[in-house]
Every structure is written in structure tokens, then in C-alpha cells.
PyMOL Python script that loads the backbone (N, CA, C, O; Angstrom):
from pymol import cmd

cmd.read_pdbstr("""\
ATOM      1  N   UNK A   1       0.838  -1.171   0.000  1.00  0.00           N
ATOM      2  CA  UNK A   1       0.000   0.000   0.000  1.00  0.00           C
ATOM      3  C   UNK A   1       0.883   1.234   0.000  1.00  0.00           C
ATOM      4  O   UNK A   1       1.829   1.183   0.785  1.00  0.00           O
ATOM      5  N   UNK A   2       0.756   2.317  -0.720  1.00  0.00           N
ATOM      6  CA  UNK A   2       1.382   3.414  -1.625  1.00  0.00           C
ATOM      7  C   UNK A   2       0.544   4.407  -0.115  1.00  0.00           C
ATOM      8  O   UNK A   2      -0.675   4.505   0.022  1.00  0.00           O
ATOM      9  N   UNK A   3       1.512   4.976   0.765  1.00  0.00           N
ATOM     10  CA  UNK A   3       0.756   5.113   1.801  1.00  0.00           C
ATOM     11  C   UNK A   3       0.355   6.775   1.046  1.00  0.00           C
ATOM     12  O   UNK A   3      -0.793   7.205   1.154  1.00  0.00           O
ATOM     13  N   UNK A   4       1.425   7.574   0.315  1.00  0.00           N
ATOM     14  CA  UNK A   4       1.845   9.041  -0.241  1.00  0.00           C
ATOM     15  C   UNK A   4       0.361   8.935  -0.984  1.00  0.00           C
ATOM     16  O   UNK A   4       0.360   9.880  -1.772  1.00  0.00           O
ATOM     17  N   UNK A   5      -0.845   8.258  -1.096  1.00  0.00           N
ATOM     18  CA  UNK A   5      -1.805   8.250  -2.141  1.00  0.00           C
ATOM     19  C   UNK A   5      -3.112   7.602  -0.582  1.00  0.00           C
ATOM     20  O   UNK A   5      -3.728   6.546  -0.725  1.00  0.00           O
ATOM     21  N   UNK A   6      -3.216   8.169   0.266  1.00  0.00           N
ATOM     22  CA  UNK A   6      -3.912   7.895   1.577  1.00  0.00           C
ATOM     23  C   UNK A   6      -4.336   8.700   2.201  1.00  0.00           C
ATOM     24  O   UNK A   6      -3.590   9.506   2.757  1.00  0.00           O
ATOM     25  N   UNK A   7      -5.902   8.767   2.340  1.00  0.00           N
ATOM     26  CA  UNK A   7      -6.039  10.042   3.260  1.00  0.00           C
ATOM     27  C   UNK A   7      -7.289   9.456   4.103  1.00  0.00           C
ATOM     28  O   UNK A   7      -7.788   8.402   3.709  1.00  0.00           O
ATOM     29  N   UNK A   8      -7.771  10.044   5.152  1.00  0.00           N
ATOM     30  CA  UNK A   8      -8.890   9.544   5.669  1.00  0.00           C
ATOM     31  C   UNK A   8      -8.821   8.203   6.198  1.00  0.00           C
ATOM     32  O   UNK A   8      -7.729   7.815   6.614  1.00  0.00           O
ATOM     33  N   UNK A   9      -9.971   7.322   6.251  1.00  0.00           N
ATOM     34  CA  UNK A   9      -9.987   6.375   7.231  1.00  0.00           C
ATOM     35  C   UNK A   9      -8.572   5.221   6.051  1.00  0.00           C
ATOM     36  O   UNK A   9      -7.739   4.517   6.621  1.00  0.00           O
ATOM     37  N   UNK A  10      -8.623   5.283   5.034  1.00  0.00           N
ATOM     38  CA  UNK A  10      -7.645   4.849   4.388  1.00  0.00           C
ATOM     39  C   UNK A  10      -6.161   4.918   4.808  1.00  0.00           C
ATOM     40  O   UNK A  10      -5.393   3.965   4.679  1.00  0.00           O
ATOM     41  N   UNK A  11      -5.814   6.120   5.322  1.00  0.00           N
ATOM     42  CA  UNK A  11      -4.282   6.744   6.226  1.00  0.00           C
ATOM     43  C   UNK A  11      -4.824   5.981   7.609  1.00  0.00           C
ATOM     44  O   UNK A  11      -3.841   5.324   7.953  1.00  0.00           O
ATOM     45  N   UNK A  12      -5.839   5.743   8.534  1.00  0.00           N
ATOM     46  CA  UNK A  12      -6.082   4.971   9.673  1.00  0.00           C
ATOM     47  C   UNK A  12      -5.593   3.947   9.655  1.00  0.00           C
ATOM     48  O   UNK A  12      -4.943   3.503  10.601  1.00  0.00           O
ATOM     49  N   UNK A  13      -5.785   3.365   8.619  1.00  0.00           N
ATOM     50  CA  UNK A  13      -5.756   1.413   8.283  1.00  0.00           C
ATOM     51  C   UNK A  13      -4.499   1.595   8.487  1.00  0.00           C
ATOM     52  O   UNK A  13      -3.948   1.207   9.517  1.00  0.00           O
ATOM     53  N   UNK A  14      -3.654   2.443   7.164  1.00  0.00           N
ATOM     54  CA  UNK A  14      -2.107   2.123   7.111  1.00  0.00           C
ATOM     55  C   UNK A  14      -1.666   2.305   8.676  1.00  0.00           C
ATOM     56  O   UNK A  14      -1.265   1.401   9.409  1.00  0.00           O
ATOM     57  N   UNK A  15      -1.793   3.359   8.937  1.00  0.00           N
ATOM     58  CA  UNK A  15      -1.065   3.695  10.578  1.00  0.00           C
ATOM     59  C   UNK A  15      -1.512   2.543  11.470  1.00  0.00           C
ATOM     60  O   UNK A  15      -0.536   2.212  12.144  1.00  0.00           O
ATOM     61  N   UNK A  16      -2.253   2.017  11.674  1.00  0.00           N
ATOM     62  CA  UNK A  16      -3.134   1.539  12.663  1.00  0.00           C
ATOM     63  C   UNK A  16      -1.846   0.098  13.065  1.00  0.00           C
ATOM     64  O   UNK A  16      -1.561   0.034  14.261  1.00  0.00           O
ATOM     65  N   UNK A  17      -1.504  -0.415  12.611  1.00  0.00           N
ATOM     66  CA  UNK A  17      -0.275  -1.824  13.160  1.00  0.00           C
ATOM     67  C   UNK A  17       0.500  -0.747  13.798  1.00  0.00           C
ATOM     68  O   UNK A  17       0.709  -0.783  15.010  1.00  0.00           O
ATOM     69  N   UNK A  18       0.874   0.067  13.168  1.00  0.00           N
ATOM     70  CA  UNK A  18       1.873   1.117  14.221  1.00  0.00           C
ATOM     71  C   UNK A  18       1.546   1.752  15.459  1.00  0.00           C
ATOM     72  O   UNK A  18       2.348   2.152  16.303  1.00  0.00           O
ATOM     73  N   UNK A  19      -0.068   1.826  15.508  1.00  0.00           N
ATOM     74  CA  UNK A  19      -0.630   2.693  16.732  1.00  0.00           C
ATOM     75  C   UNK A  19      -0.863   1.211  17.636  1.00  0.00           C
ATOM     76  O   UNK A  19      -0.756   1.178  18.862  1.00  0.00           O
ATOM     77  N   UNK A  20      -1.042   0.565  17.181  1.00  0.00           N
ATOM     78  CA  UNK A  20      -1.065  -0.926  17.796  1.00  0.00           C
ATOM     79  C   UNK A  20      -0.203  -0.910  18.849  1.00  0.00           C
ATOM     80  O   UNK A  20      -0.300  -0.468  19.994  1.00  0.00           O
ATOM     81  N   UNK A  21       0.971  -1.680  18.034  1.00  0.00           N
ATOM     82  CA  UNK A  21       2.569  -1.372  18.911  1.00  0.00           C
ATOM     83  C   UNK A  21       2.301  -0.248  19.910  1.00  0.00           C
ATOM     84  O   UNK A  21       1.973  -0.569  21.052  1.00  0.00           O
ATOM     85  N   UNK A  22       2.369   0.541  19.710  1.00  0.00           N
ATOM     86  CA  UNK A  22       2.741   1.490  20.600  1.00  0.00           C
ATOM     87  C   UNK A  22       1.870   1.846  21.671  1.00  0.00           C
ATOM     88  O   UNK A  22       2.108   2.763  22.457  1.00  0.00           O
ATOM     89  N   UNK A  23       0.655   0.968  21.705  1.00  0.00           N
ATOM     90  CA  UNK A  23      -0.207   1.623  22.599  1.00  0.00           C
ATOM     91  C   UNK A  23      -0.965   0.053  23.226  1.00  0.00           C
ATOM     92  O   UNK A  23      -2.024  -0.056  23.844  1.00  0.00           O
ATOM     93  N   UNK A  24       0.017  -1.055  22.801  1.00  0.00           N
ATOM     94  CA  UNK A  24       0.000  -1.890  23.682  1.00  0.00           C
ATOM     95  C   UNK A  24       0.797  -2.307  24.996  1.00  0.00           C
ATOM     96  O   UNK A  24       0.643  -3.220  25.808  1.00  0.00           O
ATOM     97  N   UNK A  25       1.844  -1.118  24.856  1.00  0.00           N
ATOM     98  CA  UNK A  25       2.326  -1.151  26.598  1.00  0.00           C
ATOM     99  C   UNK A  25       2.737   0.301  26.764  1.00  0.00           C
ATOM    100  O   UNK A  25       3.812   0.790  26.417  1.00  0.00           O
ATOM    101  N   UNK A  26       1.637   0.961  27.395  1.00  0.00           N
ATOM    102  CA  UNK A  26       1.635   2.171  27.732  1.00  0.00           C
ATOM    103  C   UNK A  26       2.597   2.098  28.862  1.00  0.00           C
ATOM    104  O   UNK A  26       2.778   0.955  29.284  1.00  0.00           O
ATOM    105  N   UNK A  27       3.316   3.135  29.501  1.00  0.00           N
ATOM    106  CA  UNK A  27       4.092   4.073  30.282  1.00  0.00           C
ATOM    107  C   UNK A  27       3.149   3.577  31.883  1.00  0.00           C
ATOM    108  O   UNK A  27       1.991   3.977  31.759  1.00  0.00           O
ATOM    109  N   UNK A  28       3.247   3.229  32.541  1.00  0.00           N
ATOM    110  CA  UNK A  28       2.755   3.620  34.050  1.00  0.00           C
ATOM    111  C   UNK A  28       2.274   5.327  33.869  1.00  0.00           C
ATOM    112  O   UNK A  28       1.166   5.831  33.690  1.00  0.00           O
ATOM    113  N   UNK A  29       2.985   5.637  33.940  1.00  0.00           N
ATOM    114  CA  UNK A  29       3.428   7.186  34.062  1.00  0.00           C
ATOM    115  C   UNK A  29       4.474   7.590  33.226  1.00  0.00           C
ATOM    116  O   UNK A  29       5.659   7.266  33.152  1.00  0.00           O
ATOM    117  N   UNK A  30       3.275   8.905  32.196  1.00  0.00           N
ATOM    118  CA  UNK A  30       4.145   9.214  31.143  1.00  0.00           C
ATOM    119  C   UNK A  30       2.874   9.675  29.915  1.00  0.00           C
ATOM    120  O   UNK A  30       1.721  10.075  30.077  1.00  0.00           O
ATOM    121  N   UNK A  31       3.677   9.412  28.671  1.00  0.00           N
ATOM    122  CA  UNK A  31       2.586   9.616  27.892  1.00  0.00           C
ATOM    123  C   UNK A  31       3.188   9.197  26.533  1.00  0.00           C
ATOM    124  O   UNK A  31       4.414   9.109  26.477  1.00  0.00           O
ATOM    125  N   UNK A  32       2.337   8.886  25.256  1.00  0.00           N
ATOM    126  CA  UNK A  32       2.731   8.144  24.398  1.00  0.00           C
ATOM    127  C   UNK A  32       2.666   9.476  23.144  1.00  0.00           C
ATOM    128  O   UNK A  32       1.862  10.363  23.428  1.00  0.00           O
ATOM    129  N   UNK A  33       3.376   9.643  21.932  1.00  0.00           N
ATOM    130  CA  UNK A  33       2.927  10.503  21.133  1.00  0.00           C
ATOM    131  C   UNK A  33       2.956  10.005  20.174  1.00  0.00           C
ATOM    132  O   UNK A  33       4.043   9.491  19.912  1.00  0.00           O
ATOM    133  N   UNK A  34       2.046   9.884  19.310  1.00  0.00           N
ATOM    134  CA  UNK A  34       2.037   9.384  17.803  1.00  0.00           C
ATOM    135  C   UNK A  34       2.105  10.822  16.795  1.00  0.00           C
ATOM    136  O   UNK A  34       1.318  11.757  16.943  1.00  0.00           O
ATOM    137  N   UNK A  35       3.027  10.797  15.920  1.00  0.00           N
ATOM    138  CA  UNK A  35       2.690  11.746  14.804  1.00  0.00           C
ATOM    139  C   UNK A  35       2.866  11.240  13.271  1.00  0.00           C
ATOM    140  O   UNK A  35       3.721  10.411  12.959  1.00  0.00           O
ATOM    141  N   UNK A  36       2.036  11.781  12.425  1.00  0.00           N
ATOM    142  CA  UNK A  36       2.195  11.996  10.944  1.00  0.00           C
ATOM    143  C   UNK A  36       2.760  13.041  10.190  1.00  0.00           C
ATOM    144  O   UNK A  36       2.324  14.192  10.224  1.00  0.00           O
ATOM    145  N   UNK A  37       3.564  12.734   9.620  1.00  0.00           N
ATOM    146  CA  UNK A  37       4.423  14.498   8.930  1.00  0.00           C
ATOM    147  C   UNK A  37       3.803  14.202   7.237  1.00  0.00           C
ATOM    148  O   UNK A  37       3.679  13.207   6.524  1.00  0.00           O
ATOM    149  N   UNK A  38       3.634  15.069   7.158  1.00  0.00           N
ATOM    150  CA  UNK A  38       3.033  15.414   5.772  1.00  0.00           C
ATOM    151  C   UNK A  38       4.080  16.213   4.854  1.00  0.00           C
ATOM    152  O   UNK A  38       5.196  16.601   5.201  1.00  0.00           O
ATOM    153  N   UNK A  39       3.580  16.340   3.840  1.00  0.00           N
ATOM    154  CA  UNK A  39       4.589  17.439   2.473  1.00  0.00           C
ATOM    155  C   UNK A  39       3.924  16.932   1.273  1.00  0.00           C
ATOM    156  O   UNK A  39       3.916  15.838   0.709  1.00  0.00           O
ATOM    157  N   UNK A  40       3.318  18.163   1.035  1.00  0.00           N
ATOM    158  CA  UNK A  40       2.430  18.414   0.171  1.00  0.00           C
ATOM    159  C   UNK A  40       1.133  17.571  -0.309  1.00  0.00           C
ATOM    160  O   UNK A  40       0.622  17.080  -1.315  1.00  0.00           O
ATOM    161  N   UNK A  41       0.894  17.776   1.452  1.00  0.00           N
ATOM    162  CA  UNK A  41      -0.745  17.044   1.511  1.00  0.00           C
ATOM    163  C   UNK A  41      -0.602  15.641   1.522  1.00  0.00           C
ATOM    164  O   UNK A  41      -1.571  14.940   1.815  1.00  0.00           O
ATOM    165  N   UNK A  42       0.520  15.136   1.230  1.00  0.00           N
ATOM    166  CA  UNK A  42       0.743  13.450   1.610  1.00  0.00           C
ATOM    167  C   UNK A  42       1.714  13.195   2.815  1.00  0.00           C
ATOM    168  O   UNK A  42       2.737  13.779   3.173  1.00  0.00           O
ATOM    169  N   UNK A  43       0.989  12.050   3.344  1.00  0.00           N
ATOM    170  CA  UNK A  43       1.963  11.457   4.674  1.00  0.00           C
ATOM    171  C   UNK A  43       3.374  10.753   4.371  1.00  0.00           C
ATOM    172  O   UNK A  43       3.297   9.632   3.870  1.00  0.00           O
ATOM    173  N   UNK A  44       4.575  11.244   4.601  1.00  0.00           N
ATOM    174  CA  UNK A  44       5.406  10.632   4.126  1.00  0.00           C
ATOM    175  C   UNK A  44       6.545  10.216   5.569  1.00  0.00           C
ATOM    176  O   UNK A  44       7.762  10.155   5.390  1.00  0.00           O
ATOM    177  N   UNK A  45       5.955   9.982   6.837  1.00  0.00           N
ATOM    178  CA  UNK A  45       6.568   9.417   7.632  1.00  0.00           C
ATOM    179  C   UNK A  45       5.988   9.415   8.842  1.00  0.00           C
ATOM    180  O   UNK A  45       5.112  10.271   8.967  1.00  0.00           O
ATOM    181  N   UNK A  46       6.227   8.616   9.936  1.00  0.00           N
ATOM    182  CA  UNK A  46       5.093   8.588  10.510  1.00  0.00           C
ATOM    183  C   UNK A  46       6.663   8.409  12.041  1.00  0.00           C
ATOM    184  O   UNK A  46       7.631   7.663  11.895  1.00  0.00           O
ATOM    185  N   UNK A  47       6.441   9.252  13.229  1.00  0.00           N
ATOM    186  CA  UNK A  47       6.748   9.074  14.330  1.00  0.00           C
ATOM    187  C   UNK A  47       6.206   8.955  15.534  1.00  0.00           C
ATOM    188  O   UNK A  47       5.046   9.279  15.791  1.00  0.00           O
ATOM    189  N   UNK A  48       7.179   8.390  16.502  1.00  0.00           N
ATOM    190  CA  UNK A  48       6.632   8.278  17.416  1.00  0.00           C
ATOM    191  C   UNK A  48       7.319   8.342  19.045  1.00  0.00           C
ATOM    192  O   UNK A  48       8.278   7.602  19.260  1.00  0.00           O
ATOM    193  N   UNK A  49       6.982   8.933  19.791  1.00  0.00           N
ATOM    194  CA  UNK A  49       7.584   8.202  20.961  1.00  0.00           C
ATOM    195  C   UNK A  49       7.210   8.217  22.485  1.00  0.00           C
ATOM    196  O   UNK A  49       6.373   9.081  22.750  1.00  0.00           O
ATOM    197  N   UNK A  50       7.637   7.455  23.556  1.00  0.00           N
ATOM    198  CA  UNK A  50       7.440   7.061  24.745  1.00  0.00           C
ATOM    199  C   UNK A  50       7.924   8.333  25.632  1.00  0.00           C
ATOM    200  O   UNK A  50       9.069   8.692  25.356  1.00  0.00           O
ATOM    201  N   UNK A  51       7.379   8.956  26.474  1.00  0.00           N
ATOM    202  CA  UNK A  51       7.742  10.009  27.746  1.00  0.00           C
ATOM    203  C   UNK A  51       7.410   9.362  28.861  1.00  0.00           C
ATOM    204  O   UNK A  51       6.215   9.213  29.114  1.00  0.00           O
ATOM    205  N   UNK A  52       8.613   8.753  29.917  1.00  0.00           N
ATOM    206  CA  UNK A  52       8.528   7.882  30.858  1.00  0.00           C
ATOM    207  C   UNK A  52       8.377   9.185  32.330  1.00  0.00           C
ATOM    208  O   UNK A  52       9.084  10.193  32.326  1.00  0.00           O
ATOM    209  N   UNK A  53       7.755   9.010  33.021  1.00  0.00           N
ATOM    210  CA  UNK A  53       8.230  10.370  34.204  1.00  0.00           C
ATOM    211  C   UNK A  53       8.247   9.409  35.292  1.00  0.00           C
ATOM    212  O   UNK A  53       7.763   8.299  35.068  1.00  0.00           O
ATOM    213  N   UNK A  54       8.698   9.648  36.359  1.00  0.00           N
ATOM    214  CA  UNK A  54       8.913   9.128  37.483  1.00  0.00           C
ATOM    215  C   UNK A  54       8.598  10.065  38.790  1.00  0.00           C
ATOM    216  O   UNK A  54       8.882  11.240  38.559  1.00  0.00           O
ATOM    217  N   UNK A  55       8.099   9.843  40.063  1.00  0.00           N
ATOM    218  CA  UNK A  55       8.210  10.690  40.855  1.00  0.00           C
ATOM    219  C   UNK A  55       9.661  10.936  41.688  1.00  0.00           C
ATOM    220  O   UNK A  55      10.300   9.891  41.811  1.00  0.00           O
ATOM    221  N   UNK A  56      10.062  11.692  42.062  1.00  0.00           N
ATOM    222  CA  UNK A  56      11.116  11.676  43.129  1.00  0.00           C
ATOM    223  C   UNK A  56      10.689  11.430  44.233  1.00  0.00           C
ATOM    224  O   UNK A  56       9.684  11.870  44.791  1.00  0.00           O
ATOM    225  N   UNK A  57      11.604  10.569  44.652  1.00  0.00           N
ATOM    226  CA  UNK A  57      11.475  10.084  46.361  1.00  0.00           C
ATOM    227  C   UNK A  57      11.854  11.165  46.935  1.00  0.00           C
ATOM    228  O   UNK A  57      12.801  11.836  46.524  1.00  0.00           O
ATOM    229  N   UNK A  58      10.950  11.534  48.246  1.00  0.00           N
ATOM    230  CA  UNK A  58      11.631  12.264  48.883  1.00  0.00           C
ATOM    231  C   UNK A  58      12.333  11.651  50.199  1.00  0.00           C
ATOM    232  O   UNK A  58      13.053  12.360  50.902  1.00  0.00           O
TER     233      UNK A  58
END
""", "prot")
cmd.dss("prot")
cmd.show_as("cartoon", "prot")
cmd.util.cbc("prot")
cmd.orient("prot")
């Protein structure tokens, strides 16, 4: 699948094994970010990543 030719629930499908992964072992604490970068109205890469936080002991 030609992802640069995808928009709408069509760009969902493609992303979707990737949002999978990543949001089958969430952070305790933290937060997950998924992004799509575009250029010139097509998706041509898709990132992502994990923000772990921790509390300090006092």
C-alpha cells in the first residue's frame, strides 16, 4: 500500500499496526505521542515516541 496516495480512514488502516505497537504497553506514568508528517498534503513518515516520568522520592 502506496501510503503518499492515503487520506482519511484509508491513512487509519495504514497507521493503525503502528498505533497498535505502541499503545500496547503504555508508560505507568508518562505519555505516548504518535505523529504523521506530511509534504504536500501526503503522509510521508510517521513518528513516534514514549515520555517515561517518574516521581522523586523524597
Amino acid at each position: 500500500m502506496d501510503a503518499a496516495n492515503l487520506s482519511g480512514a484509508a491513512l487509519l488502516e495504514y497507521v493503525k499496526p503502528d498505533l497498535l505497537r505502541l499503545y500496547a504497553m503504555p508508560p505507568a506514568y508518562g505519555s505516548l505521542t504518535f505523529t504523521v508528517h506530511f509534504h504536500n498534503d501526503k503522509p510521508v513518515r510517521i513518528g513516534y515516541s514514549v515520555d517515561i516520568q517518574k516521581q522523586v522520592k523524597r
